[in-house]
Backbone as CSV, one residue per row, in Angstrom:
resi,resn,N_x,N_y,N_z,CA_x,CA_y,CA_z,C_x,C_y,C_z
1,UNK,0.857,-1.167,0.000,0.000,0.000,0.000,0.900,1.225,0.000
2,UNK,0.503,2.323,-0.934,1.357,3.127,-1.104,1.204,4.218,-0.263
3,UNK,1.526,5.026,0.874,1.415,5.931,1.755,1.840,7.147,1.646
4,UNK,0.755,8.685,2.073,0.705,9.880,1.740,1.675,10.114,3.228
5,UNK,2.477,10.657,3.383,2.596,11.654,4.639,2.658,13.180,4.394
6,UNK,1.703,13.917,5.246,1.534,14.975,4.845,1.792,15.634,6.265
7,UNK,3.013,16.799,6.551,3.700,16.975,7.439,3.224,18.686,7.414
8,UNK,2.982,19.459,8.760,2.869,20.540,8.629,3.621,21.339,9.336
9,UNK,4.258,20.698,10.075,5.777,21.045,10.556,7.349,20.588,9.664
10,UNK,8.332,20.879,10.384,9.513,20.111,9.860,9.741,19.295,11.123
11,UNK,9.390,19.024,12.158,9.768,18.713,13.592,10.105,17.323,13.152
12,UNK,9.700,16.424,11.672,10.249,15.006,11.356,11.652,15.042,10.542
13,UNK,12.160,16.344,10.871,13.597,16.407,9.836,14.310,16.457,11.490
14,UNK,14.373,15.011,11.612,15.243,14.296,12.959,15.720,12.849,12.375
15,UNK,16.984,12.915,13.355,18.245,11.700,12.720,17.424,10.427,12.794
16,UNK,16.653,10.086,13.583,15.617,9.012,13.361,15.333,8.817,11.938
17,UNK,14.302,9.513,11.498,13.925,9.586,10.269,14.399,9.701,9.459
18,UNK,15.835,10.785,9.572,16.905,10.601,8.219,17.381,9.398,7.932
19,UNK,17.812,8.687,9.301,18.101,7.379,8.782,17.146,6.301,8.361
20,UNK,16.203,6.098,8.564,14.768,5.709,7.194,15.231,5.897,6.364
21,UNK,15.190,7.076,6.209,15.167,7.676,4.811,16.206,6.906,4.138
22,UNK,17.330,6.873,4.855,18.579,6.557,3.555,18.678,5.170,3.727
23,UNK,18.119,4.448,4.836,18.103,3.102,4.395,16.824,2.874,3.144
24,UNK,16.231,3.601,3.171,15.394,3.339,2.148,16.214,3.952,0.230
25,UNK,16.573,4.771,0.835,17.447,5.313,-0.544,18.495,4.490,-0.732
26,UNK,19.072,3.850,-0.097,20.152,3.006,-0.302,19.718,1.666,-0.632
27,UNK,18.531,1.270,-0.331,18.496,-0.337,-0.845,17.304,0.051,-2.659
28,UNK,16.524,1.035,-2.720,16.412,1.774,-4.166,17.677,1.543,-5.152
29,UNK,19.118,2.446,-4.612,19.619,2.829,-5.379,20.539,1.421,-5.583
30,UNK,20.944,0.273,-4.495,20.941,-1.101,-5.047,20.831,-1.649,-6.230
31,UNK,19.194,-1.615,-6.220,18.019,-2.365,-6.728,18.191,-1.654,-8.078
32,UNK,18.184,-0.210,-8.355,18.410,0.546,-9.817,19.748,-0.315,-10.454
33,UNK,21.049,0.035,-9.312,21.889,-0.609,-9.957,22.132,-2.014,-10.261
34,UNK,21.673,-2.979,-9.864,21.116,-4.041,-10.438,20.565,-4.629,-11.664
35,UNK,19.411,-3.424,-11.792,18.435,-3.334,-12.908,19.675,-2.970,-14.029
36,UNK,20.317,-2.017,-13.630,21.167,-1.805,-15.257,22.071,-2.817,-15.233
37,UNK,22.260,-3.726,-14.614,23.522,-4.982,-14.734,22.481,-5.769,-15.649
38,UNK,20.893,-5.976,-15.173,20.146,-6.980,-15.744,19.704,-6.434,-16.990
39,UNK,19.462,-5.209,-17.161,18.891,-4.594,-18.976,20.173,-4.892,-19.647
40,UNK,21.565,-5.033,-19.316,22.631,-4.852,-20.360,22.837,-6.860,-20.156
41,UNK,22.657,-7.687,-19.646,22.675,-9.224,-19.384,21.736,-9.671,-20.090
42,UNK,20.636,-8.711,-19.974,19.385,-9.784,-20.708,18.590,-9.206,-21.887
43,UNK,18.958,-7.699,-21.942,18.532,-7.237,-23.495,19.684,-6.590,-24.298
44,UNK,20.694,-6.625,-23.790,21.748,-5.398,-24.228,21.200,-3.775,-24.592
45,UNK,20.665,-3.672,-23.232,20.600,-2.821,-22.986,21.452,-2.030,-22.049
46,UNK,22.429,-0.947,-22.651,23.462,-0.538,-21.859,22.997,1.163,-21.693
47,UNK,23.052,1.665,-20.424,22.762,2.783,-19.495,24.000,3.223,-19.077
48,UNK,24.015,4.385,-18.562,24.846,5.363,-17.817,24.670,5.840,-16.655
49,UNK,24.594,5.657,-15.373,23.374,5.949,-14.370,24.197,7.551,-14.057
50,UNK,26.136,7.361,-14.411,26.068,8.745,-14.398,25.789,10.399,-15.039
51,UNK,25.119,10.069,-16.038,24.427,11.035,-16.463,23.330,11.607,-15.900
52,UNK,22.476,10.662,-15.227,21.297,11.531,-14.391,21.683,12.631,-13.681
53,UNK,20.529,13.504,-13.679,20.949,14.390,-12.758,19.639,14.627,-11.891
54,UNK,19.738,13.363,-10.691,18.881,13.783,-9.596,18.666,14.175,-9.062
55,UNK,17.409,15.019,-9.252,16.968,16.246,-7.988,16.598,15.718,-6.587
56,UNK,17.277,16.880,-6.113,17.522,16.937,-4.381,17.665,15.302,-4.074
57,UNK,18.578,15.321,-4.444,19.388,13.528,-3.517,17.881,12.481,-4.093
58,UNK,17.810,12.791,-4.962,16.069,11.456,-5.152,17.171,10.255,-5.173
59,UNK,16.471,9.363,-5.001,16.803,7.841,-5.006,16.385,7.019,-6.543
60,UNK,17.551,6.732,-6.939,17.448,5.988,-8.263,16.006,5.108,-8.327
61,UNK,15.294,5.399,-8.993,14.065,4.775,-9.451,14.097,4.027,-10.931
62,UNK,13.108,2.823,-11.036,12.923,2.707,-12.547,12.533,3.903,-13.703
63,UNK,12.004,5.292,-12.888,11.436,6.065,-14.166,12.761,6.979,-14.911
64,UNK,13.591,6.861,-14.021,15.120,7.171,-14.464,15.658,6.617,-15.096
65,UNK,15.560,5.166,-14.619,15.810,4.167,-15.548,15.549,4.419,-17.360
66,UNK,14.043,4.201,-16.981,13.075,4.629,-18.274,14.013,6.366,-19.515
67,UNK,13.719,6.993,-18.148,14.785,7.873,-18.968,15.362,8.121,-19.579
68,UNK,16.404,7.234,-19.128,18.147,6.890,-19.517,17.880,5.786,-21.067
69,UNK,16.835,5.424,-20.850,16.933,4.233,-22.129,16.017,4.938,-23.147
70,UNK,15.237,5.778,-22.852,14.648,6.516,-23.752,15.499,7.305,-24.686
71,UNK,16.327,8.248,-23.713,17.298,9.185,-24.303,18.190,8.654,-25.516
72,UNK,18.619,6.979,-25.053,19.640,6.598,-25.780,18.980,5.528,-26.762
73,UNK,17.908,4.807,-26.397,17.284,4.133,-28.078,16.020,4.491,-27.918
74,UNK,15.326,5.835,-27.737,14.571,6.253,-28.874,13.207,5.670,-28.492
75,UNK,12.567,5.179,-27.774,11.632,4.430,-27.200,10.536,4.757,-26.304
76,UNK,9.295,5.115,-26.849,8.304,5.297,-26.074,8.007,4.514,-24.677
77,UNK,7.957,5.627,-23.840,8.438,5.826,-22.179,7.353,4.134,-21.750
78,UNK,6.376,4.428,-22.223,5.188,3.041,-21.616,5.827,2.088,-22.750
79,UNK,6.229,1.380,-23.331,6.749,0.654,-24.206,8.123,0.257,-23.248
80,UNK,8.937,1.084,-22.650,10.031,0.805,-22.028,9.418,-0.032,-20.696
81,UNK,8.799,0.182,-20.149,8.146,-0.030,-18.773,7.359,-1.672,-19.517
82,UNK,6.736,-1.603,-20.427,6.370,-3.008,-21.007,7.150,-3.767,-20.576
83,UNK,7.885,-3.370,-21.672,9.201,-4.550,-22.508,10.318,-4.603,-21.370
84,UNK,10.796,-3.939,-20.553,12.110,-4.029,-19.721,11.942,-3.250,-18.411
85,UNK,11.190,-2.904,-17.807,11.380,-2.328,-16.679,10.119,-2.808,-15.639
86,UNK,9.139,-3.512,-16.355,7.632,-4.010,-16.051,8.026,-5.003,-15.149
87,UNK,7.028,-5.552,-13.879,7.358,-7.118,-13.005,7.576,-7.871,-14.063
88,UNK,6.997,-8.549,-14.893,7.342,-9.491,-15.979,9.078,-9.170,-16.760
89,UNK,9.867,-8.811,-16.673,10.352,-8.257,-16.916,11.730,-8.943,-16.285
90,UNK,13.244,-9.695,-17.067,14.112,-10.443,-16.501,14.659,-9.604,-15.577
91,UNK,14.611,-7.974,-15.929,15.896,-7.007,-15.525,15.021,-6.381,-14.178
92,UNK,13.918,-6.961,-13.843,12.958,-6.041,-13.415,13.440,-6.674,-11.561
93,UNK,13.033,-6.137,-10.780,13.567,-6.505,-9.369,12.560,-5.736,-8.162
94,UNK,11.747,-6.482,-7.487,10.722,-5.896,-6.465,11.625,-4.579,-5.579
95,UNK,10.583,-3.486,-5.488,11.327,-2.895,-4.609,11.187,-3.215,-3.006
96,UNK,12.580,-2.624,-2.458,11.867,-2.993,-0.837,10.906,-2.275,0.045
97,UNK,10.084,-2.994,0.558,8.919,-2.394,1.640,8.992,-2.694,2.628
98,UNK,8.327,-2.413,3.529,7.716,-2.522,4.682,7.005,-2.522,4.836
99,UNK,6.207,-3.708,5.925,4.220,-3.600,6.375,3.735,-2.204,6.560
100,UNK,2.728,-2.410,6.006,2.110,-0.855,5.558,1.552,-0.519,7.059
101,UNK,1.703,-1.144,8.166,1.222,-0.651,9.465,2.367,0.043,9.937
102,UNK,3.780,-0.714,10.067,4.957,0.089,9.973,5.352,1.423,9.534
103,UNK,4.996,1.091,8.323,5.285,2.840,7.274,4.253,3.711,8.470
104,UNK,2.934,2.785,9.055,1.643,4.510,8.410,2.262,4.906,10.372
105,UNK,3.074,3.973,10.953,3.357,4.285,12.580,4.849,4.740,12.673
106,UNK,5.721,4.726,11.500,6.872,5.158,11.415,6.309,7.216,11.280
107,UNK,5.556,7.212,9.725,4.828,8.252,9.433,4.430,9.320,10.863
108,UNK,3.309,8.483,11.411,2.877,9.251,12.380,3.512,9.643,13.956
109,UNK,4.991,8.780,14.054,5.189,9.272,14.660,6.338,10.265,14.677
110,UNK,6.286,10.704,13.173,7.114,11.755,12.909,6.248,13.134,12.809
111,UNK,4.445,12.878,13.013,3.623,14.130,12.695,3.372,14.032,11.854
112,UNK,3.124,12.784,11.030,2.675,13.632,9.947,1.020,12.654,10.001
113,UNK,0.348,13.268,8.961,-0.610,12.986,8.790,-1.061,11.453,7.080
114,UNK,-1.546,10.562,7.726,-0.934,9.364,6.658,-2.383,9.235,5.756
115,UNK,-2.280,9.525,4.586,-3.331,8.953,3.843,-3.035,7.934,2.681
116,UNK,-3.948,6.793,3.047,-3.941,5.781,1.607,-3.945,6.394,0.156
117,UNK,-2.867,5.870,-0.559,-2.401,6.502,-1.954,-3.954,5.866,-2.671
118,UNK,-4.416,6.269,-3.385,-4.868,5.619,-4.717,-5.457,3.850,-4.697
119,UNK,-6.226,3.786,-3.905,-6.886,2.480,-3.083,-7.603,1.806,-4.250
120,UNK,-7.913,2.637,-5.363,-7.803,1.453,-6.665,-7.704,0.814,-7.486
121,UNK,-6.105,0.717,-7.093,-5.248,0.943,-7.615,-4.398,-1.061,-6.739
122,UNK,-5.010,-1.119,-5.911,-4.724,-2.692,-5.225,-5.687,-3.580,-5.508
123,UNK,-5.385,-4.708,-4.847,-5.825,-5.821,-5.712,-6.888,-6.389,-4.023
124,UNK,-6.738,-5.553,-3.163,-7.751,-5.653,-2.199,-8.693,-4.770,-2.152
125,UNK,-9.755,-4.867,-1.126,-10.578,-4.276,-1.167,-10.122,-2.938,0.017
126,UNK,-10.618,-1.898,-0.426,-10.331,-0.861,0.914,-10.946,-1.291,2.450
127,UNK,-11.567,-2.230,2.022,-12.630,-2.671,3.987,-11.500,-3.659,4.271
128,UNK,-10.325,-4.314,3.712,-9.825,-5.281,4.305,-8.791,-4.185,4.916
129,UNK,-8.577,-3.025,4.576,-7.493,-2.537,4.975,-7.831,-1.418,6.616
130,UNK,-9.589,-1.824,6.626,-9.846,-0.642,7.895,-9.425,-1.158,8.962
131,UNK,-9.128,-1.910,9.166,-7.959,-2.001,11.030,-6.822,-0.812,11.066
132,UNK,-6.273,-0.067,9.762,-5.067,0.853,9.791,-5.851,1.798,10.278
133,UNK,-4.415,2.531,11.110,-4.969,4.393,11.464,-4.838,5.426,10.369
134,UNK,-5.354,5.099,9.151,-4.973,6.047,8.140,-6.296,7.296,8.576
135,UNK,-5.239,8.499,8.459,-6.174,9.454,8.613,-7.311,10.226,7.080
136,UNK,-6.948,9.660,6.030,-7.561,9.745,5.172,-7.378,8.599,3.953
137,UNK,-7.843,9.375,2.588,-8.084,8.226,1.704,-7.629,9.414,0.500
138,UNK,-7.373,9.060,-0.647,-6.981,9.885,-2.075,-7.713,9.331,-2.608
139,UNK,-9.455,9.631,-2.304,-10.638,9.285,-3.081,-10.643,9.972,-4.409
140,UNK,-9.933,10.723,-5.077,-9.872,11.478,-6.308,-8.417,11.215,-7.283
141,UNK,-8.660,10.185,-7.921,-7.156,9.814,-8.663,-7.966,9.628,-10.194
142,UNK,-6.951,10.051,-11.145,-7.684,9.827,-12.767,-7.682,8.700,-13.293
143,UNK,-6.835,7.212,-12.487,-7.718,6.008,-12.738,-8.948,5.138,-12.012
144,UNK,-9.591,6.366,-11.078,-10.407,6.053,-10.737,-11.643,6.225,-11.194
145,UNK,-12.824,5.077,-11.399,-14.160,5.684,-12.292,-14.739,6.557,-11.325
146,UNK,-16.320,6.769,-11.896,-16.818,7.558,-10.900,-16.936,6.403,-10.108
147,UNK,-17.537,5.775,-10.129,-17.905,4.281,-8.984,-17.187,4.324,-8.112
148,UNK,-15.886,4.547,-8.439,-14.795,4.436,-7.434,-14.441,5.616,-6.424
149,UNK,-14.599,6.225,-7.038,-14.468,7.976,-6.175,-15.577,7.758,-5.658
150,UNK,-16.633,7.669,-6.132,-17.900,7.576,-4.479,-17.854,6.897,-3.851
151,UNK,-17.469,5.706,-3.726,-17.146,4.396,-3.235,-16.388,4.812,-2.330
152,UNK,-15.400,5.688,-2.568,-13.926,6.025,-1.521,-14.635,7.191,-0.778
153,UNK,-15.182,7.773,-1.143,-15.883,9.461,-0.482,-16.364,8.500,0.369
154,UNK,-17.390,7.698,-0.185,-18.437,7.279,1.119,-18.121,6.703,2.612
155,UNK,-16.696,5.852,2.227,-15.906,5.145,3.100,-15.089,6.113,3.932
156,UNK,-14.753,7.424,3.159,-14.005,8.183,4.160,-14.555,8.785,4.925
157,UNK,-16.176,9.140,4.759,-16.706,10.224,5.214,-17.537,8.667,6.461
158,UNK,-17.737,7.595,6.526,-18.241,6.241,6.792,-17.537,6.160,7.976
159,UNK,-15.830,6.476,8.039,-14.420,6.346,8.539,-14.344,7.809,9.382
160,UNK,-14.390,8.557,8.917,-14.266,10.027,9.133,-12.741,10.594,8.731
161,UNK,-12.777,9.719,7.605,-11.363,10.123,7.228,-11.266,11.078,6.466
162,UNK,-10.072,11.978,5.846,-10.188,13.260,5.113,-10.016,12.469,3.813
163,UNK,-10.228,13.383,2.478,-10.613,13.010,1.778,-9.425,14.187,0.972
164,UNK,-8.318,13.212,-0.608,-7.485,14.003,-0.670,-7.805,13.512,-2.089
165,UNK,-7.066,14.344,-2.909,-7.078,14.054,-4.628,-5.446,13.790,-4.859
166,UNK,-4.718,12.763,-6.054,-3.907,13.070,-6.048,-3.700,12.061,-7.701
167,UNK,-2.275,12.419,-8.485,-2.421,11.303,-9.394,-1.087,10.965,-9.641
168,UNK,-0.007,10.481,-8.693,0.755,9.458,-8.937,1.891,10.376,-10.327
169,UNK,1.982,11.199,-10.498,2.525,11.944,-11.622,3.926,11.998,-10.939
170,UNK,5.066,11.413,-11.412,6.555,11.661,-11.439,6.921,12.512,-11.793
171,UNK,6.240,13.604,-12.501,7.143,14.140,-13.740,8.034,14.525,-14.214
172,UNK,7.423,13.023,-15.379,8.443,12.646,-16.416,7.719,12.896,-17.983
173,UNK,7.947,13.334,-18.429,7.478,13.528,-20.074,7.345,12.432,-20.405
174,UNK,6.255,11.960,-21.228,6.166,10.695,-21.730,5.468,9.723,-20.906
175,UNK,5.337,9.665,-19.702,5.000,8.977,-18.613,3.494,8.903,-18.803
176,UNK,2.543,7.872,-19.487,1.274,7.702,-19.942,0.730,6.480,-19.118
177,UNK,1.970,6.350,-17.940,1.378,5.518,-16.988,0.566,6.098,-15.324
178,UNK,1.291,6.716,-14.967,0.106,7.934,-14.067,-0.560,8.737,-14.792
179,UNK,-1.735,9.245,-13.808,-2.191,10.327,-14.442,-2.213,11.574,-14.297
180,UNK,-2.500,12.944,-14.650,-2.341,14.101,-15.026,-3.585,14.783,-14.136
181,UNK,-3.333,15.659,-12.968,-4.683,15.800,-12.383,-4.842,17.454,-13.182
């Protein structure tokens, strides 16, 4: 489950949390470098990871990935994500998580406020997930139908949870896999 923290202080920019943070950026930027050992092993596909130029310390992701292979053969961004960067995919490699009760109690006890990303968008139902303390829901995403946005309103307002819009947008040019709010 993918998790909002929405902070209205800085009082979570503490060494606790920095170090999250970079254990989490450090087993990412692993996992990227991996991925380019496996695109150049299993498609000859060969990358540069030092050419990126990541903003504010981001953590190597596949859409960089995507990037980097766009730039150099020419290849529509969702076509890359198909063919070589997709789970199906030899070069492709799970990222690491943590139980989503973890994240939403790591979250809150840095202040911030935790809302469920884009709920349909999983392969469960949002009622299996009400034992969490999520303080809201992102009942407004552009792959959601209407069915689904009332469905989520009703449950948040059911919950008394807040109710947030959001659409998963990296931006990255080309990127026809989130959507555009």
């Amino acid at each position: 489950i993918h998790l909002l923290g929405y902070f209205q202080r800085t009082e979570f920019l503490n060494e606790e949390f920095e170090k999250q943070l970079l254990n989490f950026r450090q087993k990412r930027d692993s996992r990227g470098l991996e991925m380019v050992n496996r695109l150049k092993l299993y498609y000859d596909i060969e990358i540069d990871i030092a050419q990126l130029d990541l903003d504010n310390d981001a953590s190597l992701g596949r859409p960089h990935l995507a990037k980097l292979i766009q730039e150099k053969y020419s290849l529509p961004f969702d076509e890359i994500f198909r063919r070589y960067l997709g789970k199906h995919s030899k070069a492709y490699l799970p990222s690491s998580k943590i139980p989503t009760a973890e994240g939403i109690q790591l979250l809150k006890t840095m202040g911030a406020l935790v809302v469920m990303a884009h709920p349909g968008e999983y392969k469960l139902d949002i009622s299996e997930l009400s034992g969490l303390p999520f303080d809201g829901v992102e009942c407004y995403y552009p792959k959601h139908t209407a069915a689904m946005t009332e469905k989520y309103i009703a449950y948040a307002h059911a919950h008394n949870l807040l109710i947030s819009c959001g659409s998963d947008d990296h931006g990255i040019p080309g990127d026809e896999k989130h959507g555009v709010l």
